[in-house]
BALUMKOL-584286 format. One line per field, with one value per residue: residue number from 1; x, z, y of N, C-alpha, C in turn. Coordinates in steps of 0.001 Angstrom, whole numbers, plus 524288, in hexadecimal, padded with zeros to 5 digits. Layout:
N
k = NUM:...
n_c1 = X:...
n_c3 = Z:...
n_c2 = Y:...
ca_c1 = X:...
ca_c3 = Z:...
ca_c2 = Y:...
c_c1 = X:...
c_c3 = Z:...
c_c2 = Y:...
//
This chain:
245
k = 1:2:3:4:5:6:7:8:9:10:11:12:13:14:15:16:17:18:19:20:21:22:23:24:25:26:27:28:29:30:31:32:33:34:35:36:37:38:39:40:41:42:43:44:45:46:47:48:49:50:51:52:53:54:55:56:57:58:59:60:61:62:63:64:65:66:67:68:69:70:71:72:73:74:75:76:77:78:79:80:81:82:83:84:85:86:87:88:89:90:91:92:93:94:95:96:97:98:99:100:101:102:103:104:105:106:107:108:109:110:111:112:113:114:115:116:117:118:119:120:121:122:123:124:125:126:127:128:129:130:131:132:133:134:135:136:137:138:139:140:141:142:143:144:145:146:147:148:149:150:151:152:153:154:155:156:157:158:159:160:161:162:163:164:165:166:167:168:169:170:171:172:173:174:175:176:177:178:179:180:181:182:183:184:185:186:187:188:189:190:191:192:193:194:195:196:197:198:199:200:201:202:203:204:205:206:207:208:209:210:211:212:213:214:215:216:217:218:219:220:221:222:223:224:225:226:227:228:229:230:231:232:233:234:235:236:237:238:239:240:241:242:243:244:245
n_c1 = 0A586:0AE0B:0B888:0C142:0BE72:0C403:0CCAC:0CFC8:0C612:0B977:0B160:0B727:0C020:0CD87:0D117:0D6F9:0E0FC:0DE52:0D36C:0CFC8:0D409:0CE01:0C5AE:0C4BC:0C758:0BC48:0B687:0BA04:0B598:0AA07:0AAA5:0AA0E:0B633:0BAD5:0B668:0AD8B:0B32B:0BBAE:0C90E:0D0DC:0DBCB:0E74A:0EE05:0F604:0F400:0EB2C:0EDD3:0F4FA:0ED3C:0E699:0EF20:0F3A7:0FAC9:0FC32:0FB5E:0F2DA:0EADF:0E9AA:0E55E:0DD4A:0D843:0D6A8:0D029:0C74E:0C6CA:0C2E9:0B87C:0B385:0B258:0BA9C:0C31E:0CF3D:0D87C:0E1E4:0EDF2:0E648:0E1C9:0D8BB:0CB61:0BFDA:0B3F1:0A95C:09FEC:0A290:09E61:093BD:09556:09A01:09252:08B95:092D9:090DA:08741:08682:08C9F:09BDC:0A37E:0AD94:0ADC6:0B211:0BEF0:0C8F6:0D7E3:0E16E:0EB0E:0F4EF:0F5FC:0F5B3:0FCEC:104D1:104F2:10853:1120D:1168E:1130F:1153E:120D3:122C0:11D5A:12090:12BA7:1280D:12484:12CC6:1354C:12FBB:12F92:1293A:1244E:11687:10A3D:10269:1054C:10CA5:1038D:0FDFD:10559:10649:0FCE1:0FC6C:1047A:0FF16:0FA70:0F826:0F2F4:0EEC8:0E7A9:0DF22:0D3AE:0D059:0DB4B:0E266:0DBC0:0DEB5:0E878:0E90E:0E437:0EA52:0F4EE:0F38C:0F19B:0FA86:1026D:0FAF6:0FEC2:107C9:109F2:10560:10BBD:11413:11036:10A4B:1012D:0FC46:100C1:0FDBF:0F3E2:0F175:0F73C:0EC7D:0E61B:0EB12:0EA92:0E000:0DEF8:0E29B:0DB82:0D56D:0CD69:0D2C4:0DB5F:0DE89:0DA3C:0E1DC:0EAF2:0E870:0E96E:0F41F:0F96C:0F65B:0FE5E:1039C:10D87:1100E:109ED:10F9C:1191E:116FC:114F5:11D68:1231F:11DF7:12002:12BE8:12AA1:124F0:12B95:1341A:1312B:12F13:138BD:13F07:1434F:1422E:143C0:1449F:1392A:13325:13884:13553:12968:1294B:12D02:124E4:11BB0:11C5E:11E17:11213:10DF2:11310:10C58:1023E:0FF41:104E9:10E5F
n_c3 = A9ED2:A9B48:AA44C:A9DD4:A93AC:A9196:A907A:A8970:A8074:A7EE0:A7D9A:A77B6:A7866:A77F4:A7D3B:A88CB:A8B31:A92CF:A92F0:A8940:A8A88:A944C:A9022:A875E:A8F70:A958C:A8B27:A8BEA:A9349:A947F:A8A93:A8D93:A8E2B:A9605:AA26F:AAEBA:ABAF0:AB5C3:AB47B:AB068:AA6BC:AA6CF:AA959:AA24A:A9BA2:A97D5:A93F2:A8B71:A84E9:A8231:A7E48:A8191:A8C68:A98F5:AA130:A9C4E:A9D9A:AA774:AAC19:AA6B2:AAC08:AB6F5:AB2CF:AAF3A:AB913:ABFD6:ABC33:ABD52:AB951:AB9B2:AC336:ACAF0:AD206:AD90B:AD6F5:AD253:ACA91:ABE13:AC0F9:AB91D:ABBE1:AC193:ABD98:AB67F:AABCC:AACA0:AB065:AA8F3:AA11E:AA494:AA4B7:A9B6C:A9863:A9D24:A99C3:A9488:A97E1:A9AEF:A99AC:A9E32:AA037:AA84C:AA837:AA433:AACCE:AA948:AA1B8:AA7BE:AB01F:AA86D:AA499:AAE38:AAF3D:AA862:AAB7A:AB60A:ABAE9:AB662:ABC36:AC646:AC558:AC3E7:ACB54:AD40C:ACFDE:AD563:ADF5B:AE905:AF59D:AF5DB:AFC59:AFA2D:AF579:AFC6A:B031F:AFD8A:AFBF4:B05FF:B09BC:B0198:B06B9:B0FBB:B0D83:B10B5:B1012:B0414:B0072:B0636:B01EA:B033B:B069B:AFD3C:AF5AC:AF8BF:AF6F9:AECA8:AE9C2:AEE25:AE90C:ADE03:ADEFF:AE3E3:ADACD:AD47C:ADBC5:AD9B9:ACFAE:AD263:AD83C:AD0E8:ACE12:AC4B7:ABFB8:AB5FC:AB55F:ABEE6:ABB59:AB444:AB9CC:ABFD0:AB986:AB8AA:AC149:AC2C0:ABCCF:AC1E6:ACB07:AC4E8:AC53E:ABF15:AC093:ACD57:ACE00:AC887:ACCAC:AD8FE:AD8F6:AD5E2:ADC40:AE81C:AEFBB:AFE3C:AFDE3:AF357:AF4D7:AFA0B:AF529:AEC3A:AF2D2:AF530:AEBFF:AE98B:AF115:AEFD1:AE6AB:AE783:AEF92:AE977:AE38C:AEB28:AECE0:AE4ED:ADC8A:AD142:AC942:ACFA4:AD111:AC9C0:AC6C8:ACE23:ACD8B:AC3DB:AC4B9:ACCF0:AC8CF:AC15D:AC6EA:ACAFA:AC1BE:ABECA:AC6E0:AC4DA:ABBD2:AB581:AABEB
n_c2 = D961B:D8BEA:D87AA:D835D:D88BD:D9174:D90D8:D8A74:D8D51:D918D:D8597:D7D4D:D75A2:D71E8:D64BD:D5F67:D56E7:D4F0C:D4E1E:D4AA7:D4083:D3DA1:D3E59:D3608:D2C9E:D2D90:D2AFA:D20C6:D1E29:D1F22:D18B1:D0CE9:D09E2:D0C8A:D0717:D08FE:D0A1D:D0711:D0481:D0DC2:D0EFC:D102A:D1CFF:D1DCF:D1847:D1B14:D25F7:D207A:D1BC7:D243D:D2B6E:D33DA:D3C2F:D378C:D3DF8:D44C1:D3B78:D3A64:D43EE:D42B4:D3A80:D3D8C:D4770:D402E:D3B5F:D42C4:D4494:D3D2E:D34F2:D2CE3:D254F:D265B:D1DF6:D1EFD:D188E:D0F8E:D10A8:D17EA:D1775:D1599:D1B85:D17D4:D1D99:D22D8:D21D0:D2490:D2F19:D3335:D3353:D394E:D42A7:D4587:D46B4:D50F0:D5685:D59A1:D531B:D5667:D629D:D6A3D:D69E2:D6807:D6C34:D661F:D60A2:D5D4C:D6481:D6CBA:D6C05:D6D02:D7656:D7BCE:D7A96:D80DF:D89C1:D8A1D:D8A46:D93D0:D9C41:D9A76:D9D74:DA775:DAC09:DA9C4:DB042:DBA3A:DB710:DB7F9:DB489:DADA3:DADAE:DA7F4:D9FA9:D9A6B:D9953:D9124:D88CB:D849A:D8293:D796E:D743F:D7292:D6845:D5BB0:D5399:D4EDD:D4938:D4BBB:D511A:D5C80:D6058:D5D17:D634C:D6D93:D6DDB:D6C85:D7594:D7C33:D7A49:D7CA9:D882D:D8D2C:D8A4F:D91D2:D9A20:D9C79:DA10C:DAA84:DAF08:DB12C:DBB09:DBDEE:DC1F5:DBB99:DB0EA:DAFD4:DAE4F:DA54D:D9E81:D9CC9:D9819:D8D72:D8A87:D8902:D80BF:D78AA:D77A7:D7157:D6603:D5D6A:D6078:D60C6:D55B5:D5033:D528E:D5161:D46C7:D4350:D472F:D4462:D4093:D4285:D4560:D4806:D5258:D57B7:D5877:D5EDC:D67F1:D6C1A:D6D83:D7538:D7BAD:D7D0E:D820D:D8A91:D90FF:D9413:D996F:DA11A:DA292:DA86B:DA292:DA01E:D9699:D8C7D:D8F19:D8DF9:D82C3:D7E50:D7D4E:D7829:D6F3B:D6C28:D6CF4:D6456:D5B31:D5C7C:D5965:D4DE5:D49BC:D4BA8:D4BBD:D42FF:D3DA6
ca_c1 = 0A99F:0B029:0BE4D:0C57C:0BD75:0C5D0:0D3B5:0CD79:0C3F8:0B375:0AEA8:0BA45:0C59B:0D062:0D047:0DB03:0E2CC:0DDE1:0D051:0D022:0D4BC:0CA51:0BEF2:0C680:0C61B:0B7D2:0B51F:0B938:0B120:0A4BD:0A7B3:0ABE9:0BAFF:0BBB7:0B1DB:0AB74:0B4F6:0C006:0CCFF:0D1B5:0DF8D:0ECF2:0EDB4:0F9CD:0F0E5:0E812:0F17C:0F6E8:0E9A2:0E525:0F295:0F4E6:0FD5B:0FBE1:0F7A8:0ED0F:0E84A:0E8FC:0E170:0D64A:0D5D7:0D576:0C9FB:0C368:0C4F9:0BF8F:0B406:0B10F:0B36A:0BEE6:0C5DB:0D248:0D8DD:0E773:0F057:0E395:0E00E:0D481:0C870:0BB9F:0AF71:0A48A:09B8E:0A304:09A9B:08EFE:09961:09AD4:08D36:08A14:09474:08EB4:082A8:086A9:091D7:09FBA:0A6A7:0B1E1:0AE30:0B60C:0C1AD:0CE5E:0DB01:0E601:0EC7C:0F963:0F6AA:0F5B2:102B0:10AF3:104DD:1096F:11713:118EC:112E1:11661:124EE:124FE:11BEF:124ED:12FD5:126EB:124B2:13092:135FB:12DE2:13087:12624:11F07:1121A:1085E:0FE64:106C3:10C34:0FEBE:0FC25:10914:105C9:0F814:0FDEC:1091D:0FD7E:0F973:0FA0B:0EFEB:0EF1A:0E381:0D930:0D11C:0D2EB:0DFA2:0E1AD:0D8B1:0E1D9:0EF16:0E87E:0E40D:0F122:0F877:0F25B:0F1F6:0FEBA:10454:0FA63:1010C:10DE3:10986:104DB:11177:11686:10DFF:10AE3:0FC69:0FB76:101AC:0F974:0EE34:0F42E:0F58A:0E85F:0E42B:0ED8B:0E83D:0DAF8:0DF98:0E4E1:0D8F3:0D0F2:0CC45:0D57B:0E25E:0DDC6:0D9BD:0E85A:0EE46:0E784:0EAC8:0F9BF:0FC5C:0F4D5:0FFB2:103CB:113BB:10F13:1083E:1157A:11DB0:1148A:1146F:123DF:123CC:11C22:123B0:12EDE:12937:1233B:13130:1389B:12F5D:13147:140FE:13ED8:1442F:13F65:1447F:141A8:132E4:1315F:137E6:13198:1251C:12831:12CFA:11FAA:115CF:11D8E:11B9D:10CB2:10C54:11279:108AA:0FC24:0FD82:10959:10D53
ca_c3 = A9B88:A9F2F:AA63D:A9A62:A901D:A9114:A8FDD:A835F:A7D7A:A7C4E:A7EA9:A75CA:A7A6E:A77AC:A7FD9:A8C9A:A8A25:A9538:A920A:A8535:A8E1A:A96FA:A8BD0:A8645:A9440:A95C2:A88C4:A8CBB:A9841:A8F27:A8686:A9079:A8E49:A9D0E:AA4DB:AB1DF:ABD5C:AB381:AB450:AAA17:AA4A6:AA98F:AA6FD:A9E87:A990E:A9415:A910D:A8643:A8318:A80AA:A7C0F:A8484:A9018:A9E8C:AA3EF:A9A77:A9EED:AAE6A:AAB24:AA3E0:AAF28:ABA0C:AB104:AB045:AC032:AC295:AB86E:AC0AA:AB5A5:ABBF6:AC91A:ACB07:AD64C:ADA18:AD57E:AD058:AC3F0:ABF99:ABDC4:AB6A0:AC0BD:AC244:ABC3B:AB17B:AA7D8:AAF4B:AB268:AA19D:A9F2D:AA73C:AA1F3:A952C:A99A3:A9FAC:A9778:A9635:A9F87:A9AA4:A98B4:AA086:AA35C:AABAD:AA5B7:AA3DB:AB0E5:AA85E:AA0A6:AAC5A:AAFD7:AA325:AA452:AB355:AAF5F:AA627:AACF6:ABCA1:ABB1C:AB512:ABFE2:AC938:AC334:AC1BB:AD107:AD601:ACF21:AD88A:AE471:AED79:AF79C:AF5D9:B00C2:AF89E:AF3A3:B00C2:B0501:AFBB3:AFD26:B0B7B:B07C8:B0149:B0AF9:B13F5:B0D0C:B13DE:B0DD7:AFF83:AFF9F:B06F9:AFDEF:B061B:B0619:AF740:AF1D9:AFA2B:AF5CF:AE595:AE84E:AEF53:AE582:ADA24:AE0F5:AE4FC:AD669:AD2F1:ADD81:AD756:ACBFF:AD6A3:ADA8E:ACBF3:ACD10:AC1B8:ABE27:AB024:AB841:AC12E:AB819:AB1C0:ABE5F:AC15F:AB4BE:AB90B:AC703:AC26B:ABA41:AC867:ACE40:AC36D:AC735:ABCDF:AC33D:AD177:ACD0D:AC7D0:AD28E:ADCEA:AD7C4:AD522:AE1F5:AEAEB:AF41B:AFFA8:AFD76:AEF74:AF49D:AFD98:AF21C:AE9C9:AF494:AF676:AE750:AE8D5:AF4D8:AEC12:AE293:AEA7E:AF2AE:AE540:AE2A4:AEDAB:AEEE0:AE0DA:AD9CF:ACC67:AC74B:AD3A8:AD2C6:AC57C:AC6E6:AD1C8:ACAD7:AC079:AC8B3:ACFE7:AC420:ABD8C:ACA71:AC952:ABC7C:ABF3E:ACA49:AC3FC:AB4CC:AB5D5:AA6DE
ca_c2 = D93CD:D8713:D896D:D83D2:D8927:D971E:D9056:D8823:D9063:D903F:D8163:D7C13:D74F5:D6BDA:D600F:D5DFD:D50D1:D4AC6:D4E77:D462B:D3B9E:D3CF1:D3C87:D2F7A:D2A8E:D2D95:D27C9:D1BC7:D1BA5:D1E36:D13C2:D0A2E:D094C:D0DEA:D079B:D0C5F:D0845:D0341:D07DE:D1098:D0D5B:D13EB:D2143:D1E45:D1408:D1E90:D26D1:D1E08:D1A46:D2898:D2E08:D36A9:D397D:D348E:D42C4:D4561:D37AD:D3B3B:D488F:D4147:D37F8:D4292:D4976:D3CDD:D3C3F:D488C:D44F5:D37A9:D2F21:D29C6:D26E5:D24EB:D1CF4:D1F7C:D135E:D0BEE:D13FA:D1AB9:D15E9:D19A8:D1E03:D1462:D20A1:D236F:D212E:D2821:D3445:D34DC:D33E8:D3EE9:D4755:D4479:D48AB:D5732:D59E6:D590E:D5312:D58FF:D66CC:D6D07:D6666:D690E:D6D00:D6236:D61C9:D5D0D:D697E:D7065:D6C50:D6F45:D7B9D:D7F7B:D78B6:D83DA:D9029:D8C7D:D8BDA:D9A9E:D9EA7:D9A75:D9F46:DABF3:DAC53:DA958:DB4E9:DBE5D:DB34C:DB8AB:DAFA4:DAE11:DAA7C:DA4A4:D9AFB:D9767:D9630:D8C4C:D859B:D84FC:D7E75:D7404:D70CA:D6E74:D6408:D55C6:D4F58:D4FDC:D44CD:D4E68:D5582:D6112:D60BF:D5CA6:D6890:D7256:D6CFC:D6DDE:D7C56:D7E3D:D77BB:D8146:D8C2C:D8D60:D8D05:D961B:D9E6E:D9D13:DA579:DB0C4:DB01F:DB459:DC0D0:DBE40:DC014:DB887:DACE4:DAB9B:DABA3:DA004:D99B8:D9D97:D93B0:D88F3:D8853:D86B5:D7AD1:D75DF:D7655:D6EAA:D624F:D5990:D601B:D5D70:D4E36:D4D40:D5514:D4CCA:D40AF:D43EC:D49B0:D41B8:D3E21:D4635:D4657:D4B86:D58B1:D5A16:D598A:D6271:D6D93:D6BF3:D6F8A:D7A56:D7E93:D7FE4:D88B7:D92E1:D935A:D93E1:D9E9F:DA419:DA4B4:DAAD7:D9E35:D9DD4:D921A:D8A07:D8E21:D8ACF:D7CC0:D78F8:D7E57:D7436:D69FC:D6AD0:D6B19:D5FA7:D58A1:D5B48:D56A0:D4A82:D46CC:D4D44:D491D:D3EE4:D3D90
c_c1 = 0ACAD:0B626:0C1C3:0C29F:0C081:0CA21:0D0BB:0CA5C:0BFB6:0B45B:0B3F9:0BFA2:0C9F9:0CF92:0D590:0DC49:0DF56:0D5DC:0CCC0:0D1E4:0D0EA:0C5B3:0C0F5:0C658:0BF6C:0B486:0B4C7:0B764:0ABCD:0A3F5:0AA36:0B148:0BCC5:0B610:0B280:0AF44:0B9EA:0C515:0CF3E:0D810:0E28A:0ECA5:0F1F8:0F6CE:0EE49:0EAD2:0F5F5:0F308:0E76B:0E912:0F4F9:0F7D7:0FA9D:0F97B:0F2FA:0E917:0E583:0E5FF:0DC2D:0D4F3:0D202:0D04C:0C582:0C169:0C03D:0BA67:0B07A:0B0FC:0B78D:0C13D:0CA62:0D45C:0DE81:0EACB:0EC62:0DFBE:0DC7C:0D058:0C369:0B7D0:0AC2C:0A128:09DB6:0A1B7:095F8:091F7:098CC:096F9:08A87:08BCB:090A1:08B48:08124:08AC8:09773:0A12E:0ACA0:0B260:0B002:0BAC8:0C725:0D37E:0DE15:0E97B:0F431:0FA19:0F7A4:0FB32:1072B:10A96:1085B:1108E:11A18:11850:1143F:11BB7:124BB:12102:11F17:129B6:12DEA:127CE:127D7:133AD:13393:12FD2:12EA4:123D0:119D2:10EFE:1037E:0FFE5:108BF:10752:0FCA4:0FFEF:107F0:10034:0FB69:1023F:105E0:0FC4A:0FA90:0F694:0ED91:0E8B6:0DE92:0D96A:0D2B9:0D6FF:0E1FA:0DFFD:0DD15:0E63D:0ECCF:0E802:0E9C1:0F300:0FA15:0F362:0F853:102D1:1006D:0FD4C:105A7:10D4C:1083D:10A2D:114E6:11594:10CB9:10322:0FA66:0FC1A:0FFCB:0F300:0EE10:0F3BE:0F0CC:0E55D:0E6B3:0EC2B:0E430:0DC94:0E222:0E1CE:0D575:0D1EB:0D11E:0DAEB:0E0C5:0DCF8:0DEB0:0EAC6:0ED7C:0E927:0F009:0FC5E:0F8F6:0F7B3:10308:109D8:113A7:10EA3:10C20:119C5:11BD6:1152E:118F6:125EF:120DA:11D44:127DE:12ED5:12838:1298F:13451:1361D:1302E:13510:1409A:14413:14217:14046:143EC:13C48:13209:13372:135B6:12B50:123DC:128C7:1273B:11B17:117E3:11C39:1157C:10BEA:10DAA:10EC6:102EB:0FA99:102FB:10807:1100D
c_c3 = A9EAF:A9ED0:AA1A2:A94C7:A8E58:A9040:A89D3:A7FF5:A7B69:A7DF4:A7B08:A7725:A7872:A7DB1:A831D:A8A4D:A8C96:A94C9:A8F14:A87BA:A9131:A9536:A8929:A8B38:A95A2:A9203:A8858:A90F8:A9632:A8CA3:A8987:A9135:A94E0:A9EE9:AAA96:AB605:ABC6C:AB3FA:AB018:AAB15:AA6C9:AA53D:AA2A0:A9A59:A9309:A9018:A8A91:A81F8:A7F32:A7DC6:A7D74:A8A8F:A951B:A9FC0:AA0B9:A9D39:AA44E:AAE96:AA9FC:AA992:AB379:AB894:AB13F:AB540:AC0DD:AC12D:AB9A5:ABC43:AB7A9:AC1E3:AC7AC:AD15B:AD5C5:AD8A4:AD329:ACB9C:AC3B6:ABC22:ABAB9:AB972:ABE0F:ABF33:AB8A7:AAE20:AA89E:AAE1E:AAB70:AA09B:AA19C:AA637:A9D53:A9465:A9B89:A9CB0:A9761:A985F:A9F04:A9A2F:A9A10:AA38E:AA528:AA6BA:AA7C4:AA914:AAE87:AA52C:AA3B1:AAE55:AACCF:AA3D7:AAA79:AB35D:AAB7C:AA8C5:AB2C3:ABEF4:ABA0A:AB892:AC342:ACAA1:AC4DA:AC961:AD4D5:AD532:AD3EB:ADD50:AE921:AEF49:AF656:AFA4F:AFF97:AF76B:AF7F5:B035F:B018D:AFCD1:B0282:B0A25:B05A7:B0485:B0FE9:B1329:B0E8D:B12B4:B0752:AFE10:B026D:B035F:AFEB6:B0375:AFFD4:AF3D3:AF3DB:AF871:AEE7F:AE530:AE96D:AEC2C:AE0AE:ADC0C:AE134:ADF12:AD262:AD4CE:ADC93:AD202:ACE65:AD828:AD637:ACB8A:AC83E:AC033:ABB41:AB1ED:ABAB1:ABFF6:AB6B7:AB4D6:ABF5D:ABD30:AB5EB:ABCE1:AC657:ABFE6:ABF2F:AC961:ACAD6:AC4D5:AC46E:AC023:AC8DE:AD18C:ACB5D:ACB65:AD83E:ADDD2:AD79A:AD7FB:AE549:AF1B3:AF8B8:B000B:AF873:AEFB5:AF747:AF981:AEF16:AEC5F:AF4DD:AF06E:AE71B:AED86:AF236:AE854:AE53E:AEC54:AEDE6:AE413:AE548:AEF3A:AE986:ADD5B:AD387:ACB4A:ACB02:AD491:ACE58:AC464:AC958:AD071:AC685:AC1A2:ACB2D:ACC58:AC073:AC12A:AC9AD:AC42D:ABC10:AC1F1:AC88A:ABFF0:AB2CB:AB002:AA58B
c_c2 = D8FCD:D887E:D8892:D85BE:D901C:D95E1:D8DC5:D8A7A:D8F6C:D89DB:D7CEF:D7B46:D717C:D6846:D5FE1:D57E2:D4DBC:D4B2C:D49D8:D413C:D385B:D3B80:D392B:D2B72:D291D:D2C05:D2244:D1A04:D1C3E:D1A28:D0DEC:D08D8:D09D0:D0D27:D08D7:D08AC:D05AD:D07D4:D08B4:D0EAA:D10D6:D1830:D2138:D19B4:D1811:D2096:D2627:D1CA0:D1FCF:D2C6F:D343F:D365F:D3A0E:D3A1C:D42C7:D400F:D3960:D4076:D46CB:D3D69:D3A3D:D4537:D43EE:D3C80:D4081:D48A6:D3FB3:D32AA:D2BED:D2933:D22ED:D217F:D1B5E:D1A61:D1004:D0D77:D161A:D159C:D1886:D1918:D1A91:D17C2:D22A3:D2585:D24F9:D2D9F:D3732:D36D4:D391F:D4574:D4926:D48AC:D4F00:D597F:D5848:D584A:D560E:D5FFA:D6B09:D6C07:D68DD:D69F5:D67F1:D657B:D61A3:D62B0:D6DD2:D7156:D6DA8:D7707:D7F64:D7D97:D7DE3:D894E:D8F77:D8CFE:D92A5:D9E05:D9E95:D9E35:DA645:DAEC0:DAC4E:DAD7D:DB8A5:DBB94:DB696:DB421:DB0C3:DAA38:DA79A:D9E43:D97B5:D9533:D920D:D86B3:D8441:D809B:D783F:D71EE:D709C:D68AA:D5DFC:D5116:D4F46:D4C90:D467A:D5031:D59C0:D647D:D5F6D:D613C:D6D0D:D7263:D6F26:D72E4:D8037:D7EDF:D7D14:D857E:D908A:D8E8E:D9167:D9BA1:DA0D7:DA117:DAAE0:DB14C:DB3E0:DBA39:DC13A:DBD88:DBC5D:DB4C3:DAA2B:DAC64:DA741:D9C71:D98A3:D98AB:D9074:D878F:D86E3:D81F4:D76B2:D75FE:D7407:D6957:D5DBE:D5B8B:D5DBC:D5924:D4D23:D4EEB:D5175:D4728:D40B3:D4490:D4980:D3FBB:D4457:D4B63:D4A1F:D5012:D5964:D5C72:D5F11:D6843:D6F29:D6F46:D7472:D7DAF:D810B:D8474:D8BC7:D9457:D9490:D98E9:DA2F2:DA81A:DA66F:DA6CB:D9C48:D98D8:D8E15:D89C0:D8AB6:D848F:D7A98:D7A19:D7896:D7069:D6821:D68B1:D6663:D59F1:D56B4:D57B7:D5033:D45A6:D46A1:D4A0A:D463F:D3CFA:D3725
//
């Protein structure tokens, strides 16, 4: 059974925003509207074009990345892959290219904006240390190079990890099942292609661990209302850098 066919139900799904974005995107590289090496239009371009907003756009792009139809290049836009066309035809040919696709990374976010404040909150109540979570916090405050691979993959498992650990902290089994489903949507390929790209620079992962210094210690000193703002302070952060609306 394919990973999202148990949250949706049998082979039958609705469609992600940025999905429908992505198969209007890829239609117009089929019928030539986007040709091979041309640069596609500002994401707010699209956006207006497709009627939808600016994140769904930067999601479908990201899936296009990951799917080699596209490359992007930092300040000089994205364009569409020399093979393209070939890349389509091939799907065509084996199946879906979409058939199993990533969860909305902006979905991802509305969702951890509502359940990681009241973990917090939930954790801070008990205000035990935990040495898992320092050991992750510790992982990412080695970080010094954000631009190795290496070093990049350890800060993303960190990253996750670490607010999965914040629900162990609650004691709360049901919790961190929940988390246990939100971390896997952190480690699919469309959040790491927006995560990478958003928080690229190295002052960025400083600030990021500084915010998640805060919480654990707020958790710590048994601070409810200190975990849970800087809980929301942090994931509103992400959201501005990942899926900037």
């Amino acid at each position: 059974m394919a990973k999202n066919e148990a949250v949706f139900g049998g082979s039958f799904r609705p469609k992600q925003v940025y999905e429908q974005v992505a198969e209007r995107i890829r239609g117009n590289i089929r019928n030539g509207q986007f040709n091979a090496d041309e640069r596609l239009p500002s994401e707010r371009e699209l956006a207006s074009r497709f009627r939808v907003g600016r994140p769904a756009v930067r999601e479908a792009i990201g899936a296009l990345q990951n799917q080699g139809l596209v490359v992007t290049h930092r300040d000089a836009g994205t364009y569409v892959s020399g093979d393209a066309l070939q890349l389509l035809s091939l799907a065509a040919t084996i199946g879906d290219i979409e058939a199993d696709p990533d969860f909305s990374p902006g979905s991802t976010l509305d969702l951890r904006l509502i359940l990681e404040p009241a973990i917090a909150r939930r954790a801070a109540q008990r205000a035990k240390p935990d040495a898992l979570a320092e050991h992750y916090l510790a992982r990412m405050e080695s970080i010094d190079d954000i631009a190795d691979l290496e070093q990049c993959a350890l800060w993303n498992d960190s990253d996750r990890m670490f607010h999965r650990q914040l629900a162990v902290m609650t004691g709360d089994p049901l919790l961190v099942k929940i988390a246990d489903v939100v971390a896997k949507t952190m480690d699919q390929p469309l959040w790491k292609r927006l995560k990478d790209e958003g928080i690229y620079e190295a002052k960025r992962v400083r600030l990021y661990v500084s915010e998640h210094r805060l919480i654990y210690e707020a958790i710590v000193c048994g601070d409810p209302d200190a975990a849970a703002m800087y809980v929301e302070q942090h994931i509103k952060r992400v959201g501005r850098d990942v899926v900037p609306r």
